[in-house]
C-alpha positions as CSV (number, residue, x, y, z in Angstrom):
1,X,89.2,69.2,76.4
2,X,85.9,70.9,76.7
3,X,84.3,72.9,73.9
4,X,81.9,74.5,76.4
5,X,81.9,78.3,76.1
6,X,82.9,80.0,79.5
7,X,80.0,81.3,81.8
8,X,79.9,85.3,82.0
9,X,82.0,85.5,85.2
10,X,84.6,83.6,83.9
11,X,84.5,86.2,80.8
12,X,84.8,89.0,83.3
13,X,87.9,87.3,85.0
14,X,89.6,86.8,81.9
15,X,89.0,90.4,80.7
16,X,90.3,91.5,84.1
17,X,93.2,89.0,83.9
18,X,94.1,90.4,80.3
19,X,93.7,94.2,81.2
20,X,96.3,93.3,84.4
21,X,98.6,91.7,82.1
22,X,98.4,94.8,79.6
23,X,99.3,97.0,82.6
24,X,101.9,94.9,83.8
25,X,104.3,94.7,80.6
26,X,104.5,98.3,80.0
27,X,105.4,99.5,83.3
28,X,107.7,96.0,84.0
29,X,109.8,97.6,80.5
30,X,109.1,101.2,81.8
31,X,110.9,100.6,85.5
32,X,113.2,98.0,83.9
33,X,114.7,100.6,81.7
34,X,114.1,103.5,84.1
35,X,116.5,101.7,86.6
36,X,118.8,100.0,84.7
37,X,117.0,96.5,86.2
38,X,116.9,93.1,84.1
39,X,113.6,93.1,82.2
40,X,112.4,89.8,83.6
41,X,113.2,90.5,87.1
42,X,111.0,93.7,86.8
43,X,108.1,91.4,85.5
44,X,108.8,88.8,88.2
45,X,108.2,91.4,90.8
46,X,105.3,92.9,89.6
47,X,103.6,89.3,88.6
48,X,104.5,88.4,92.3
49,X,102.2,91.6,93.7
50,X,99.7,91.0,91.5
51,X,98.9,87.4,92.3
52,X,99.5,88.5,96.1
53,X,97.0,90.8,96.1
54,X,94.6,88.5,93.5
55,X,94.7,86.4,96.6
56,X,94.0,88.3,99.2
57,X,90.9,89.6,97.7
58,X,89.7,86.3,96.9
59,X,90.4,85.7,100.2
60,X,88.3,88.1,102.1
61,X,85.3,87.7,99.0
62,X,85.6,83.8,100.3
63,X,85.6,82.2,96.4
64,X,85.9,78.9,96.5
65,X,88.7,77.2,95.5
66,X,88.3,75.0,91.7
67,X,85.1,76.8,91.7
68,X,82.8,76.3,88.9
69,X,83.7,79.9,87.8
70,X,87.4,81.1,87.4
71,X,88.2,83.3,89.9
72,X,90.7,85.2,91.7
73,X,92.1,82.3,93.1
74,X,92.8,81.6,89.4
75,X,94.0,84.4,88.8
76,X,97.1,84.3,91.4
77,X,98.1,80.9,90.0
78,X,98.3,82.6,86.4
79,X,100.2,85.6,88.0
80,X,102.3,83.4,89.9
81,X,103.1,80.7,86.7
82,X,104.1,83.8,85.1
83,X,106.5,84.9,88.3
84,X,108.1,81.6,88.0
85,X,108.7,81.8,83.6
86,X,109.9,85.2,84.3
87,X,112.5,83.8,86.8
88,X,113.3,80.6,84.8
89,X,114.0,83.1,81.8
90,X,116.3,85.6,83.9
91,X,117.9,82.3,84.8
92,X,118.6,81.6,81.6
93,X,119.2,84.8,80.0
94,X,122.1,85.6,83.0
């Protein structure tokens, strides 16, 4: 494992990534609870979205894929590992 610190723009990703994921949680519980839906469902749906759309626009800004720099492509594989724990923990839960 590399003891490097992270270049700026992977920085900015993370603070982006961790703002999402501090937007997500509330409103996941929030709709969740609102209608009566299972908690981890609610946060498998909205992890989903937000890794579609963390795509798409790394898509059309045409980042490169295992970059040098995390980018949005890295960011819909954290959205979408989280999709998939969500789901595995519904499954559990029941």
């Amino acid at each position: 494992m590399s003891t490097r610190p992270l270049d700026p723009l992977s920085q900015s990703r993370i603070r982006t990534f961790s703002f999402k994921l501090l937007v997500l949680f509330p409103f996941a519980t929030l709709l969740a609870a609102r209608y009566r839906q299972p908690l981890f469902a609610e946060i498998s749906l909205f992890a989903g979205w937000y890794g579609f759309f963390s795509g798409l626009i790394a898509l059309f800004r045409r980042e490169q894929v295992a970059g040098p720099s995390l980018n949005g492509w890295d960011e819909l594989l954290g959205f979408f590992a989280l999709k998939y724990l969500a789901q595995f923990l519904a499954a559990l839960v029941g």
